[in-house]
C-alpha atoms as an extended CHARMM CRD file, in Angstrom:
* protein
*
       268  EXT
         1         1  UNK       CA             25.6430000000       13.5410000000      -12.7500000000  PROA      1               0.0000000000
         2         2  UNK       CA             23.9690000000       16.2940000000      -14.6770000000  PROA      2               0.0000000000
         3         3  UNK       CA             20.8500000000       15.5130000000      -13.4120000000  PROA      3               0.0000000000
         4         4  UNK       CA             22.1600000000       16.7420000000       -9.8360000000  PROA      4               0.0000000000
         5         5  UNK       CA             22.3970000000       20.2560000000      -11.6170000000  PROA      5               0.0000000000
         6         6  UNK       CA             19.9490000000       20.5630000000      -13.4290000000  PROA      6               0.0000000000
         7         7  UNK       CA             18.1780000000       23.0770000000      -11.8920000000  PROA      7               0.0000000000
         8         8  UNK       CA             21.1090000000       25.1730000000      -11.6660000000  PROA      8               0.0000000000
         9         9  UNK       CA             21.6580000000       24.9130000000      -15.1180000000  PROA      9               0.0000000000
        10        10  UNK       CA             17.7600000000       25.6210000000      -15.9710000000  PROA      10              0.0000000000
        11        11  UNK       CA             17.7590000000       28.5460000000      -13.4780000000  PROA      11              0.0000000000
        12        12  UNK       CA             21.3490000000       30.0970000000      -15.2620000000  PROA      12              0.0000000000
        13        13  UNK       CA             19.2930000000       30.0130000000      -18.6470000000  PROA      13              0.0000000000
        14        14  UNK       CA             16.3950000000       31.3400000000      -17.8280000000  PROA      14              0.0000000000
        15        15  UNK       CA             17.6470000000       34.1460000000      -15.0340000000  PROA      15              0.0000000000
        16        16  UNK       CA             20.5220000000       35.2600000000      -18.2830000000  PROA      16              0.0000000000
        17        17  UNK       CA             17.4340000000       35.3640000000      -21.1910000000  PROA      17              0.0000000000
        18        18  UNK       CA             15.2920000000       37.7330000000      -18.2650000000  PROA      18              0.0000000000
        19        19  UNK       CA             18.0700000000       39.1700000000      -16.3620000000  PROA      19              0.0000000000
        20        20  UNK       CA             21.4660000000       39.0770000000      -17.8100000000  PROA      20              0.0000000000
        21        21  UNK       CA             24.2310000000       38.3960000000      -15.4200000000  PROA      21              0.0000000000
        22        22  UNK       CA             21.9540000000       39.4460000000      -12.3800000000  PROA      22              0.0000000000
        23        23  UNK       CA             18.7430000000       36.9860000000      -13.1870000000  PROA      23              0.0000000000
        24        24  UNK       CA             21.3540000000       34.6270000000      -14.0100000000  PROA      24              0.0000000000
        25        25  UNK       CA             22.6990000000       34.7950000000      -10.9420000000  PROA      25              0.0000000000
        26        26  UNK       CA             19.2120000000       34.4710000000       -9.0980000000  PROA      26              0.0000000000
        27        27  UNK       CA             17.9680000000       31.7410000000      -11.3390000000  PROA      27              0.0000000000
        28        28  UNK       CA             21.6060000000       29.7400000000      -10.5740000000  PROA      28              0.0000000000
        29        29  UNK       CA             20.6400000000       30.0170000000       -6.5120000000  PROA      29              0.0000000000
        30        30  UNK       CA             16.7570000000       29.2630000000       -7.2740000000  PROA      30              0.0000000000
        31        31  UNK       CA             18.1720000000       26.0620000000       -9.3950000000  PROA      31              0.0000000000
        32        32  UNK       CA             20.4440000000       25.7320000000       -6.6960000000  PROA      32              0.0000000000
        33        33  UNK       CA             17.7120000000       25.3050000000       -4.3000000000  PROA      33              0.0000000000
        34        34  UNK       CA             15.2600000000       23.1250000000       -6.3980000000  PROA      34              0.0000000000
        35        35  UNK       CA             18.1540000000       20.5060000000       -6.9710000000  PROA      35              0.0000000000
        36        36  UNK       CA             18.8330000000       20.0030000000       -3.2580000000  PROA      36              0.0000000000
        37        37  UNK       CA             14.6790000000       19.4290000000       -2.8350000000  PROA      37              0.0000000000
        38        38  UNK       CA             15.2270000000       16.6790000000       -5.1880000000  PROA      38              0.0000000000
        39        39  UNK       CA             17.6980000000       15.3610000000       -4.1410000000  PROA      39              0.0000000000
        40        40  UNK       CA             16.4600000000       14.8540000000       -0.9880000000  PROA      40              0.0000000000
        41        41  UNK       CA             13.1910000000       13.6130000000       -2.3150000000  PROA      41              0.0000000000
        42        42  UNK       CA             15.2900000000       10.8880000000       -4.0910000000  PROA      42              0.0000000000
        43        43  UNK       CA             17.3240000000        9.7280000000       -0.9230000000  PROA      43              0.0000000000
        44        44  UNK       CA             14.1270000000        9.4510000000        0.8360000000  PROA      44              0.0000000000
        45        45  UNK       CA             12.3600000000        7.3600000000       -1.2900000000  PROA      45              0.0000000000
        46        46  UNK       CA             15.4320000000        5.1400000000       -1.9600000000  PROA      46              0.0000000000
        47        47  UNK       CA             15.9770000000        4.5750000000        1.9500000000  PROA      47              0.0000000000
        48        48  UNK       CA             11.7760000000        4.1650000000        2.7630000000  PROA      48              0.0000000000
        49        49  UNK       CA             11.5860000000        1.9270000000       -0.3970000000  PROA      49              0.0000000000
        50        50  UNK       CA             14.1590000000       -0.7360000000        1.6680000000  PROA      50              0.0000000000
        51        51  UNK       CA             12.4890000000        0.3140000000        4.9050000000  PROA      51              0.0000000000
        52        52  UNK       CA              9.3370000000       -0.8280000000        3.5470000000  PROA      52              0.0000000000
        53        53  UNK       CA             10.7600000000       -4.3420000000        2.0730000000  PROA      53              0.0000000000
        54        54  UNK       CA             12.0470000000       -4.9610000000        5.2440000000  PROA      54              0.0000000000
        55        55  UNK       CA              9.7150000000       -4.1080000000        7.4530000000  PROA      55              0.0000000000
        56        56  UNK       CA              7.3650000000       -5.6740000000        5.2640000000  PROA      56              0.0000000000
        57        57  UNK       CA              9.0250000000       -9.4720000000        5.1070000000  PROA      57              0.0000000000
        58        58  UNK       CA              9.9730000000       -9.2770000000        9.0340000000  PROA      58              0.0000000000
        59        59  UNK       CA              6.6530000000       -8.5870000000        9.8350000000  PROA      59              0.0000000000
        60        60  UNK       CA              5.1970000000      -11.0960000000        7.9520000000  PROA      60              0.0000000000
        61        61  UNK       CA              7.7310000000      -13.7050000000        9.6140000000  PROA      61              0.0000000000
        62        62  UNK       CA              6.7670000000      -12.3400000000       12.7480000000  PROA      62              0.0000000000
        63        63  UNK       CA              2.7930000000      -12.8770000000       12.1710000000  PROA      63              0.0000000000
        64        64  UNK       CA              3.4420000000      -16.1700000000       10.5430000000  PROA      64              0.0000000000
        65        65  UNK       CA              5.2700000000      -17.3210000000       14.1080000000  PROA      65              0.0000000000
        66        66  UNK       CA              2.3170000000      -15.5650000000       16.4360000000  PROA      66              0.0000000000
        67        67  UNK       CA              0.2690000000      -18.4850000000       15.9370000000  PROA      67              0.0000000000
        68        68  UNK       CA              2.6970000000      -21.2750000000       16.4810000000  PROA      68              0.0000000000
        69        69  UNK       CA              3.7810000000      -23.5330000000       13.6000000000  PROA      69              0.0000000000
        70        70  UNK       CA              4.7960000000      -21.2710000000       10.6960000000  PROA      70              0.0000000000
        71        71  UNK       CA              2.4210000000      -23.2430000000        8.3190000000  PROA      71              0.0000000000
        72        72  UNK       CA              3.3330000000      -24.0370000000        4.8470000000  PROA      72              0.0000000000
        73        73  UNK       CA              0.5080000000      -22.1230000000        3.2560000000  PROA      73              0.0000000000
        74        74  UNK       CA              1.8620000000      -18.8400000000        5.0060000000  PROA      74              0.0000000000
        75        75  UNK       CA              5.9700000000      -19.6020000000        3.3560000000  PROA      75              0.0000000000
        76        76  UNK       CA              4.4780000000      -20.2190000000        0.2530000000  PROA      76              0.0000000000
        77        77  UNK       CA              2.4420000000      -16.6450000000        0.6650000000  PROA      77              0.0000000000
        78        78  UNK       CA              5.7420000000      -15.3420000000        1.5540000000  PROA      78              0.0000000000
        79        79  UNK       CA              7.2110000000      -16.8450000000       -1.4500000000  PROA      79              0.0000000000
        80        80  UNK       CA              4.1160000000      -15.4840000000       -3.3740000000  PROA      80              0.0000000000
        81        81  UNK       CA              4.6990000000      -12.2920000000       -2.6290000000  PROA      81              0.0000000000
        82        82  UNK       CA              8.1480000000      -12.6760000000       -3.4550000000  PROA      82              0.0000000000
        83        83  UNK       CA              7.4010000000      -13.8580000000       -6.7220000000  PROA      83              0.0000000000
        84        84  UNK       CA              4.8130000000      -11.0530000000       -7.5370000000  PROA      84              0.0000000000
        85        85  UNK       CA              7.6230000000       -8.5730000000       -6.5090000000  PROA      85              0.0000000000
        86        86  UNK       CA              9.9580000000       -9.7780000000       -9.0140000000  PROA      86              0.0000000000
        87        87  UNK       CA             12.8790000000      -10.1460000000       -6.0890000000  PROA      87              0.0000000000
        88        88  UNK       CA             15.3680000000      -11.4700000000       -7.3940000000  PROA      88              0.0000000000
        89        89  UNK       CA             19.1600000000      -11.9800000000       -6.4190000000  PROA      89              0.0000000000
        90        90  UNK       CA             20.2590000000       -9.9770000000       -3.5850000000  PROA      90              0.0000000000
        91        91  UNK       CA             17.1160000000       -8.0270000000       -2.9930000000  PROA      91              0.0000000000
        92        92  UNK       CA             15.3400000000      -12.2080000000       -2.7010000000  PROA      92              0.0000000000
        93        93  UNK       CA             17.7260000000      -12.8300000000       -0.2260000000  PROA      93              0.0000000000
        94        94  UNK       CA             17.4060000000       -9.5610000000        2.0120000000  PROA      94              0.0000000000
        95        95  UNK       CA             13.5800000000      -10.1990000000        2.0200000000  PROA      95              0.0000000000
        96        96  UNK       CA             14.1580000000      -14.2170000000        2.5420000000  PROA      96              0.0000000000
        97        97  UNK       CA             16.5270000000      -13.4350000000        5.7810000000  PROA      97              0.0000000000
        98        98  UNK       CA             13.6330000000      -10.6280000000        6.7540000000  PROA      98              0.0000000000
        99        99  UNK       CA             11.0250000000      -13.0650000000        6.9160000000  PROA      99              0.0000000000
       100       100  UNK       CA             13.7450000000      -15.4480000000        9.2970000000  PROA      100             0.0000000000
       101       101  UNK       CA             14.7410000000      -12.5520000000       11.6030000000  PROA      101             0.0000000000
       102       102  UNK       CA             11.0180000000      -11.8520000000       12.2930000000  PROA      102             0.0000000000
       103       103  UNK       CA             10.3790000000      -15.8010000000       13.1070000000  PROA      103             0.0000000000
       104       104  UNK       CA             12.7920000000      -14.9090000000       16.1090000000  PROA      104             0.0000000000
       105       105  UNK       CA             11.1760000000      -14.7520000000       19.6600000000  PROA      105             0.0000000000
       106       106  UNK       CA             13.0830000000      -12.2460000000       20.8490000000  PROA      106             0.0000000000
       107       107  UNK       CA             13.1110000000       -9.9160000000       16.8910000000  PROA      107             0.0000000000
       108       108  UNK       CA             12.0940000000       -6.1880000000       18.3630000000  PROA      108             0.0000000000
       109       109  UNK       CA              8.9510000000       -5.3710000000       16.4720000000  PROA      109             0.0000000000
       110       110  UNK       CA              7.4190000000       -2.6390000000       18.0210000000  PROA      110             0.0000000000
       111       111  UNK       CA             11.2390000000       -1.1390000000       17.4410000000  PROA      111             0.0000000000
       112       112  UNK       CA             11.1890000000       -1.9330000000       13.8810000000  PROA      112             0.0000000000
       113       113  UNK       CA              7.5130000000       -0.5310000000       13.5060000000  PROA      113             0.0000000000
       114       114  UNK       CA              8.5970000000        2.9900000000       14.9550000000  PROA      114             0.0000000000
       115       115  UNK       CA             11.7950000000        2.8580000000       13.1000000000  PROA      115             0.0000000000
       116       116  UNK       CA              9.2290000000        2.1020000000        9.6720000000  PROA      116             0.0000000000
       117       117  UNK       CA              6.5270000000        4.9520000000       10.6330000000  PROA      117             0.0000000000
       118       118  UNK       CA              9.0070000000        7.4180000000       11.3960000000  PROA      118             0.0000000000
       119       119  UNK       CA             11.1680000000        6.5250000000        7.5320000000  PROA      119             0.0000000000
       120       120  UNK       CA              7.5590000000        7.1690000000        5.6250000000  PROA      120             0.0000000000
       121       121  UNK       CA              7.0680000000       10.2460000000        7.3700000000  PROA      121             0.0000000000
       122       122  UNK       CA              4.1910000000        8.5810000000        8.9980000000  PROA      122             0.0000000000
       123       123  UNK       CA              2.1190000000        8.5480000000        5.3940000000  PROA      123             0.0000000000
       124       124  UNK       CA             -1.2760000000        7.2110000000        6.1690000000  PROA      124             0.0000000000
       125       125  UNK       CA             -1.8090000000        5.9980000000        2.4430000000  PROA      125             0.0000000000
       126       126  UNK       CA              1.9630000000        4.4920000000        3.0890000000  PROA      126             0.0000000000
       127       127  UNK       CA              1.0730000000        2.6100000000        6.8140000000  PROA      127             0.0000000000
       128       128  UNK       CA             -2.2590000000        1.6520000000        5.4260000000  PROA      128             0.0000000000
       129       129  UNK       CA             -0.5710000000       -0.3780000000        2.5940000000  PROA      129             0.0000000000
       130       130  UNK       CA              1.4520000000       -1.7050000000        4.3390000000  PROA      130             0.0000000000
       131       131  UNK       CA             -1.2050000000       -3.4640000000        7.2620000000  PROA      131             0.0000000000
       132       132  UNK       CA             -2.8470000000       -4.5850000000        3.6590000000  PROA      132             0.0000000000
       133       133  UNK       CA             -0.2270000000       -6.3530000000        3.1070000000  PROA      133             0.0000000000
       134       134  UNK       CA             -0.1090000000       -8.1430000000        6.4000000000  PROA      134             0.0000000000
       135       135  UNK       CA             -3.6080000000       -9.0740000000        6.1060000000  PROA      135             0.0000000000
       136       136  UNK       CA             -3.0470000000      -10.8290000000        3.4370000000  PROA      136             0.0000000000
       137       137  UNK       CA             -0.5800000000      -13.2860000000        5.4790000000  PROA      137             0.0000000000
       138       138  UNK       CA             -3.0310000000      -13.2680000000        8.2400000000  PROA      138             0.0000000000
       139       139  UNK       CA             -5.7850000000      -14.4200000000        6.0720000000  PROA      139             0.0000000000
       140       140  UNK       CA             -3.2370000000      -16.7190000000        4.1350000000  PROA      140             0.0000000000
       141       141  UNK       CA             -4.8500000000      -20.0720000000        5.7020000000  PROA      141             0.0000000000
       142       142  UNK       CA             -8.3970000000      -19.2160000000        5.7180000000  PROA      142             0.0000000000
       143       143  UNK       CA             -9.0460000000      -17.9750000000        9.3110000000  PROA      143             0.0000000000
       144       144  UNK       CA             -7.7840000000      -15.3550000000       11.2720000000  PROA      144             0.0000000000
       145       145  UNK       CA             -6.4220000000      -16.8730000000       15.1300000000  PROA      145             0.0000000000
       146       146  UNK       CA             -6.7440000000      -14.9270000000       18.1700000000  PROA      146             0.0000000000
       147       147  UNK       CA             -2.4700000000      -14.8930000000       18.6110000000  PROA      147             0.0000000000
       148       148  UNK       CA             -3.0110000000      -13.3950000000       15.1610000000  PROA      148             0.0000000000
       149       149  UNK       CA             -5.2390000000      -10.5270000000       15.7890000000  PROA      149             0.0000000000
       150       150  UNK       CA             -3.5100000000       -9.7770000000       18.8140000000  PROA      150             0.0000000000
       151       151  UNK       CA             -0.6290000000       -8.9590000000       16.9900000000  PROA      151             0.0000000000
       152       152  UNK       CA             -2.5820000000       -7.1780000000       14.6500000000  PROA      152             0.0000000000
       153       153  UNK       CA             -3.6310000000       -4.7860000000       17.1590000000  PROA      153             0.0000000000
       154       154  UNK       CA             -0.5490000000       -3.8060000000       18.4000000000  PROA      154             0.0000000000
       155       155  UNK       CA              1.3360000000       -3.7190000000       14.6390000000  PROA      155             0.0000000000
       156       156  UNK       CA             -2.2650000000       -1.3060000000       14.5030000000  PROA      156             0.0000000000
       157       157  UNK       CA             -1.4520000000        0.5230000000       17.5290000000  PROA      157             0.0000000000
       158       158  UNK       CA              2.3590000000        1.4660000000       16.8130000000  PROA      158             0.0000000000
       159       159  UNK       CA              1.3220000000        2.3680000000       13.3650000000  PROA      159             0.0000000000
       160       160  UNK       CA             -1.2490000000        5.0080000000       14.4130000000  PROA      160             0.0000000000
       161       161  UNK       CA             -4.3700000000        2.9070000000       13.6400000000  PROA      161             0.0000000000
       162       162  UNK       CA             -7.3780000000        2.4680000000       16.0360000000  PROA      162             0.0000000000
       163       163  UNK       CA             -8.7110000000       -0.4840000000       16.6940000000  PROA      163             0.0000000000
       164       164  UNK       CA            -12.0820000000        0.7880000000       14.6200000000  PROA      164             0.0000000000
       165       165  UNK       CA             -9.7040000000        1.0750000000       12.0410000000  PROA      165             0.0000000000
       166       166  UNK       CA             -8.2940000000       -1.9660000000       12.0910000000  PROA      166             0.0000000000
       167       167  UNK       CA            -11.7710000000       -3.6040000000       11.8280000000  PROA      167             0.0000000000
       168       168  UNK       CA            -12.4700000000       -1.6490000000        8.5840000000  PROA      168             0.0000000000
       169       169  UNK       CA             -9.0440000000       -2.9330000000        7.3430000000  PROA      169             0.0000000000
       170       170  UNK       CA             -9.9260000000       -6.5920000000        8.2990000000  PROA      170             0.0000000000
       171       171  UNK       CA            -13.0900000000       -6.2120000000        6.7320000000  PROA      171             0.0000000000
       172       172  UNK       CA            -11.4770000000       -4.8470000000        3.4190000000  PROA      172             0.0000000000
       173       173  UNK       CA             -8.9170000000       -7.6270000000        3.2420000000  PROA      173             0.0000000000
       174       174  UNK       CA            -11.5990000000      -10.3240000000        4.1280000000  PROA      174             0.0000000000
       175       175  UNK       CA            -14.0050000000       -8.7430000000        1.0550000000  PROA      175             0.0000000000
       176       176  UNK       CA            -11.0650000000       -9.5670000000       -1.1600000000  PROA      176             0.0000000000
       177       177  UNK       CA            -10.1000000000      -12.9030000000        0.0700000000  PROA      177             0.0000000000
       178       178  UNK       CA            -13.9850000000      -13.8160000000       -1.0190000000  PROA      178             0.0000000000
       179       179  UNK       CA            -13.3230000000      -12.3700000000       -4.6620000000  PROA      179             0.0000000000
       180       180  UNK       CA            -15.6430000000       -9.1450000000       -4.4000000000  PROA      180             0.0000000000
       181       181  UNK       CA            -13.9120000000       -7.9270000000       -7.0460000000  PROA      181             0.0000000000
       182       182  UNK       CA            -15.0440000000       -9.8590000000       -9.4610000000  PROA      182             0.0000000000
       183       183  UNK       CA            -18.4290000000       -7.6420000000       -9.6390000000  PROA      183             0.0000000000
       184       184  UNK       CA            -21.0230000000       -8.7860000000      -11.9650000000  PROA      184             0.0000000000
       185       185  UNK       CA            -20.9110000000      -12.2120000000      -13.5440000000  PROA      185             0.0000000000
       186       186  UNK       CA            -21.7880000000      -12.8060000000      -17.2000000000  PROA      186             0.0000000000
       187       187  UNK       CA            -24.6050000000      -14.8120000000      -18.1030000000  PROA      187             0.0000000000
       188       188  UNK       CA            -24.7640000000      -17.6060000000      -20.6960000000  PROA      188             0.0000000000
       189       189  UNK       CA            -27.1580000000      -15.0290000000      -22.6150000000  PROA      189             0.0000000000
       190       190  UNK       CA            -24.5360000000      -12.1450000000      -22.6520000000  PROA      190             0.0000000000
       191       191  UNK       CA            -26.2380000000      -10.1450000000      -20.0740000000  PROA      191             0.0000000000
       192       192  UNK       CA            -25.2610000000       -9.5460000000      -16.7300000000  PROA      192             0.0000000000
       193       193  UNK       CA            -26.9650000000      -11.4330000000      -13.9370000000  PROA      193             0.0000000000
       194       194  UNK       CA            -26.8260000000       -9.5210000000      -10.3050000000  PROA      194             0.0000000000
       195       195  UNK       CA            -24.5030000000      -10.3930000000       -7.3750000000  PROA      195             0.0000000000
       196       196  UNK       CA            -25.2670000000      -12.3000000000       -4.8010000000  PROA      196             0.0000000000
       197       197  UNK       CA            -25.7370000000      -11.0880000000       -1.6360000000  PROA      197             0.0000000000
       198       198  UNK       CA            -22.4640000000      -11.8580000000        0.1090000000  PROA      198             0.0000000000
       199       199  UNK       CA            -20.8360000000      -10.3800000000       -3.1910000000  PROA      199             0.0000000000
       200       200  UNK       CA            -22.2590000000       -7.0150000000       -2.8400000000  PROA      200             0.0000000000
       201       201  UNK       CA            -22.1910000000       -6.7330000000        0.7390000000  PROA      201             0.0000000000
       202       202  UNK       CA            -18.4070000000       -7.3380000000       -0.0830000000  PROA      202             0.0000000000
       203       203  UNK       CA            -18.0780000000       -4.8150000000       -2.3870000000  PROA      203             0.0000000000
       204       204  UNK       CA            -19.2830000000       -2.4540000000        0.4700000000  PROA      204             0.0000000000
       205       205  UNK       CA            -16.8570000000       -3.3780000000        2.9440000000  PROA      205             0.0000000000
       206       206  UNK       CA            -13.8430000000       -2.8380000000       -0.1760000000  PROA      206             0.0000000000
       207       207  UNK       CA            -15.2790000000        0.6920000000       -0.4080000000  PROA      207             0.0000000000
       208       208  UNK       CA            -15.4210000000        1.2010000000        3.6640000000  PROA      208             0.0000000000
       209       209  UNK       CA            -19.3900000000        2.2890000000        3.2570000000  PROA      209             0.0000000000
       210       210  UNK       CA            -22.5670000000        1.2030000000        5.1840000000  PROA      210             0.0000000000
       211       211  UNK       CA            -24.8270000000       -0.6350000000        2.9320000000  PROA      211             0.0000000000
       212       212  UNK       CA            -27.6620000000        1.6290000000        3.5330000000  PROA      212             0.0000000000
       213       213  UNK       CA            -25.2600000000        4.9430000000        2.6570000000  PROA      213             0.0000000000
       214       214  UNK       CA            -26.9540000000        7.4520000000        0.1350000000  PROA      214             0.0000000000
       215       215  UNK       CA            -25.8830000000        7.6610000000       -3.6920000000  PROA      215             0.0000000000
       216       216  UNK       CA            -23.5970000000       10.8220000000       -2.8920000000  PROA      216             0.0000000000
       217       217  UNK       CA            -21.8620000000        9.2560000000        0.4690000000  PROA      217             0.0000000000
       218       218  UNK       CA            -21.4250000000        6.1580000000       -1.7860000000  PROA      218             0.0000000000
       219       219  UNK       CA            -19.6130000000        7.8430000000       -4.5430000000  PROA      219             0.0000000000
       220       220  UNK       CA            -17.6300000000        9.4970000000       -2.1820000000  PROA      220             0.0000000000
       221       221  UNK       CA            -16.7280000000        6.5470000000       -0.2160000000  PROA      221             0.0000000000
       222       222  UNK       CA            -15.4630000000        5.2640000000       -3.7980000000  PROA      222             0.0000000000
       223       223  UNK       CA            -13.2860000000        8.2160000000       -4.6400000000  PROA      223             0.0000000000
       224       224  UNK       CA            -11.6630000000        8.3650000000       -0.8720000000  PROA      224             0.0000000000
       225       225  UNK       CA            -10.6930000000        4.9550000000       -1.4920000000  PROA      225             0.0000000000
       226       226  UNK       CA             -9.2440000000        5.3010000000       -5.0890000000  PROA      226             0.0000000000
       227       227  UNK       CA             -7.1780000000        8.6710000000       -3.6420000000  PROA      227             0.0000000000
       228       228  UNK       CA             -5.7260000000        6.0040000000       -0.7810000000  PROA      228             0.0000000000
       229       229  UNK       CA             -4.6730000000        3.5450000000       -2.7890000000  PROA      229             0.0000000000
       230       230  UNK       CA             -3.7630000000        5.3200000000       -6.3190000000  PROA      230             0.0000000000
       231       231  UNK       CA             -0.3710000000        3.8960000000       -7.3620000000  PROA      231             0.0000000000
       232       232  UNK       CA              1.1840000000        7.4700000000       -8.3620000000  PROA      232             0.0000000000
       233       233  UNK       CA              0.6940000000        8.8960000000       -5.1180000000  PROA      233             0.0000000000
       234       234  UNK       CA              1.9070000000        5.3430000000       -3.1210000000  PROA      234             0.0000000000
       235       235  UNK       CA              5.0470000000        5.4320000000       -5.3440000000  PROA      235             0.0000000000
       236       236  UNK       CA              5.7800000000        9.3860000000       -4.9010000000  PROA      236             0.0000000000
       237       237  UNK       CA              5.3650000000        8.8010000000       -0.9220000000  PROA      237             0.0000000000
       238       238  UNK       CA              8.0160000000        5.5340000000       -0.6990000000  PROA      238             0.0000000000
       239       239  UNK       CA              6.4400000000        2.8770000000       -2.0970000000  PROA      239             0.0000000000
       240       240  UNK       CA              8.7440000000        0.2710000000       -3.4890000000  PROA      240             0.0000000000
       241       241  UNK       CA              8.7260000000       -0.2430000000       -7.6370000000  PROA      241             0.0000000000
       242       242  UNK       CA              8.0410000000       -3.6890000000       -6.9370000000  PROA      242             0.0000000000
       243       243  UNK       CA              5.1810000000       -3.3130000000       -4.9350000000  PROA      243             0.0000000000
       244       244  UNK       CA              3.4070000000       -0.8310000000       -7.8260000000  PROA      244             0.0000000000
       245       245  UNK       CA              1.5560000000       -4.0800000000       -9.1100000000  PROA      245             0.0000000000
       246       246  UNK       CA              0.0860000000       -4.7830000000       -6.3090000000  PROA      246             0.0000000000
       247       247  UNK       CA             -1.1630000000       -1.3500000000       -5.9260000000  PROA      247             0.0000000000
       248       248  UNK       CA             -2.5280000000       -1.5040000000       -8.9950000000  PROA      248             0.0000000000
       249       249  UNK       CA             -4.4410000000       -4.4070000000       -8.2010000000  PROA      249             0.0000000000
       250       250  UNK       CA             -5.7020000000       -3.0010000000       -4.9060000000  PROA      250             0.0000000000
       251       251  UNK       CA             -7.0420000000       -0.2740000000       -7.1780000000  PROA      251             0.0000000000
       252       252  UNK       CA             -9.0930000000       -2.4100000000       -9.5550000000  PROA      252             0.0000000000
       253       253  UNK       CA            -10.5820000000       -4.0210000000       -6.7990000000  PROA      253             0.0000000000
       254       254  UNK       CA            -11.8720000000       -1.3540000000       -5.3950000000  PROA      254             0.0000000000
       255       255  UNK       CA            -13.2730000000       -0.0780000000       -9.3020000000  PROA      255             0.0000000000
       256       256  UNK       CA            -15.2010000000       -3.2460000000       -9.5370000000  PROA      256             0.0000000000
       257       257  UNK       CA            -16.2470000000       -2.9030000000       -6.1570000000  PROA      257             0.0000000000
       258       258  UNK       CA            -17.5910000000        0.4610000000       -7.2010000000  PROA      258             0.0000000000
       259       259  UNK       CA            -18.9230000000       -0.8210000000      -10.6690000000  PROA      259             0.0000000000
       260       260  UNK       CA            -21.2210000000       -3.7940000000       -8.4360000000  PROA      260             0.0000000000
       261       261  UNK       CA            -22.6860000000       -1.1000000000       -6.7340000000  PROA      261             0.0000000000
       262       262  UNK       CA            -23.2310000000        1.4830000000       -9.0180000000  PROA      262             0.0000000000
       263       263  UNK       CA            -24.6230000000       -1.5300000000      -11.3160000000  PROA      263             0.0000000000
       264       264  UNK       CA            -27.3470000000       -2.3920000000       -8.6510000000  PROA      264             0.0000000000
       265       265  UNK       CA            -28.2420000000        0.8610000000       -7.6740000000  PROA      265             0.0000000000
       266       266  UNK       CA            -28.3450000000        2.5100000000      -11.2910000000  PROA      266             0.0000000000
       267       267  UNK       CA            -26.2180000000        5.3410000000      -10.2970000000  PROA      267             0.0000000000
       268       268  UNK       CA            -25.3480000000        7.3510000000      -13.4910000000  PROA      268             0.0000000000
């Protein structure tokens, strides 16, 4: 409860030590005012946190379905995911009947995608994040199928995404299915040995940058990339708790991705 007024109270002390009764009186509206903000703030990310878990599982049930069969490797993805969420209890069950509703023929996903876009106040970093994690369950059994990327491109579309875009974003989630960001290997000698081709190429697609990109483009290519997926900013736009590991992981990837290159081109 106090925390609901604690700008007012802040504002009252501060306006009283400058003002007396006046200042305290200003500083009680100005607390007044910063209190509401956060409150706000708060609702907003509580209500685009279970937006995003929804979303997120329905989506995935949906994609799984495109392509037929629901396959086993794509549930136990689901499950995965699940697990590396810590969901447990009612929260498990909410994204377990998700991932059901979106099996449905007939579940309205375009609907459900505006609904999504317009509860993250359309947040690139936010939409982007989230079409990672659909990748993921696209990629879950090896090969992407046409029903798949059709689907893609419309999830894409209603999200704001060209289909340019989406390419990059395939290409991103692809690099990290084939472990670019495991960088450098160590040698038996204790020095490092240099990647192999399909590593590094990898590494280029994780940092969205043409191979043949200068030092400078490179480095900023690197830094866009870290400022997209940086877990603070995610979790101050929406982002669920549980999904902060993830983001964290996304980040490494794309350090090592960075380290690989920097490593072969001897950028200081």
């Amino acid at each position: 409860m106090l925390s609901h007024i604690k700008g007012k109270l802040i504002g009252f002390a501060f306006g009283f030590l400058i003002g007396n009764l006046p200042g305290a009186l200003l500083g009680l509206w100005l607390g007044h005012i910063v209190d509401k903000k956060l409150a706000n703030a708060w609702v907003f990310n509580k209500s685009a946190q279970s937006e995003f878990l929804y979303t997120t599982f329905a989506t995935m049930g949906h994609m799984a379905k495109s392509s037929g069969q629901v396959s086993s490797e794509e549930i136990r993805l689901a499950e995965q995911l699940m697990n590396q969420l810590r969901l447990q209890g009612e929260r498990r069950v909410q994204a377990q009947n998700a991932f059901r509703e979106g099996k449905s023929v007939d579940f309205p996903l375009q609907e459900t995608l505006r609904n999504f876009r317009a509860q993250v106040k359309d947040s690139r970093n936010l939409l982007r994040f989230f079409m990672e994690v659909q990748l993921q369950l696209a990629f879950a059994d090896g090969e992407l199928h046409p029903a798949e990327h059709r689907l893609l491109l419309m999830i894409a579309r209603e999200l704001g995404f060209s289909e340019s875009e989406l390419a990059r974003l395939l290409a991103f989630a692809e690099a990290q299915l084939n472990g670019a960001h495991q960088g450098f290997h160590n040698g038996t000698d204790g020095r490092q040995s240099q990647p192999s081709a399909d590593r590094l190429r990898d590494a280029y697609h994780i940092l969205e940058v043409a191979e043949d990109a200068s030092d400078t483009d490179v480095k900023r290519a690197y830094r866009r990339q870290m400022s997209k997926h940086h877990p603070d900013k995610l979790a101050s736009q929406g982002l669920p708790k549980e999904m902060m590991e993830m983001a964290k992981e996304k980040a490494q990837d794309i350090q090592q991705a960075w380290e690989t290159i920097k490593g072969v081109r001897q950028i200081k």
